[in-house]
N, C-alpha and C positions, 0 to 999 in steps of 0.2 A: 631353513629347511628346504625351502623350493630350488635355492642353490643348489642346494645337497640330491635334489629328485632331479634336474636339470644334468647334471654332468652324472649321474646315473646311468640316465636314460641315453647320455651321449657314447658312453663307455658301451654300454650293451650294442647298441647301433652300430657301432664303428668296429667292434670286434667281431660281430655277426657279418656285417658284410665282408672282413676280412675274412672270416671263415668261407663262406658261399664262395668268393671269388678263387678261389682256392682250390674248390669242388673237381675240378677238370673234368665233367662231365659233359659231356654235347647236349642241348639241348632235347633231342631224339633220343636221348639214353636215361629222360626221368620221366617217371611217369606224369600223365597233367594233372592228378589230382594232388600229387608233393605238391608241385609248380604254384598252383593254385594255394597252395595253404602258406608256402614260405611266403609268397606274394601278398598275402591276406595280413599274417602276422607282424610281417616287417612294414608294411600301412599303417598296422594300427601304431607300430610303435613309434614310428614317423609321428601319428595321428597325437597320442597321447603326449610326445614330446614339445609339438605345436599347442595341445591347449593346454601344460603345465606354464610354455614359456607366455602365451593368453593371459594367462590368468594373474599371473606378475606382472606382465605389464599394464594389466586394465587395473590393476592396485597403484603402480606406480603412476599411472593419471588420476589416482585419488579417487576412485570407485570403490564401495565401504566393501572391502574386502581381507579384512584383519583378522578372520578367523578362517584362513583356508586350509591353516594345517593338515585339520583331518578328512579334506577333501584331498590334498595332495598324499597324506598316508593312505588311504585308498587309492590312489591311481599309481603308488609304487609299487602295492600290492600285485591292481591289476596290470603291471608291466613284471613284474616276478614273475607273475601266471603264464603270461604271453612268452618270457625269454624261456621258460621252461620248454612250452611247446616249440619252439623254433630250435632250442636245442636237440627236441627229441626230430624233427625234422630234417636238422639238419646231420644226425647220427645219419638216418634213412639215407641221404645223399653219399655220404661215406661208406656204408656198406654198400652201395650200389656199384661206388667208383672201386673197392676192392675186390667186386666178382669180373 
């Protein structure tokens, strides 16, 4: 499963900044409260990707960690939540670059 939440989390990450980078918008052409939230979002999912790959690996040094499943179905959840808003964030940058 944690395989499974790991190239997840990389798929979301990698396609999101390929979105963002995409954006063509000048810096001075978004607002800083977007700025701030895409910034926020893509940390945490950064954040959440770092302590799923954590957490496999403090199992793999043999730390009793054999039931993390549904620690990890919860933080796919809360990475769902997250790509949701950064999706809805990054629509905001899209309609910005079409006016």
């Amino acid at each position: 499963m944690e395989n499974k939440v790991l190239q997840r989390l990389d798929q979301m990450i990698t396609q999101h900044e390929l979105q963002l980078s995409r954006g063509g918008l000048k810096a001075g052409d978004v607002p800083g409260e977007l700025v701030v939230e895409i910034t926020r979002l893509k940390n945490g999912l950064y954040a959440l990707r770092e302590g799923v790959h954590g957490l496999v690996r403090a199992r793999e040094c043999g730390l009793p960690l054999q039931d993390i499943d549904g620690y990890l179905g919860f933080l796919e959840r809360v990475a769902a939540q997250a790509e949701l808003s950064l999706l809805d964030a990054i629509a905001k940058l899209d309609a910005l670059a079409r006016r």
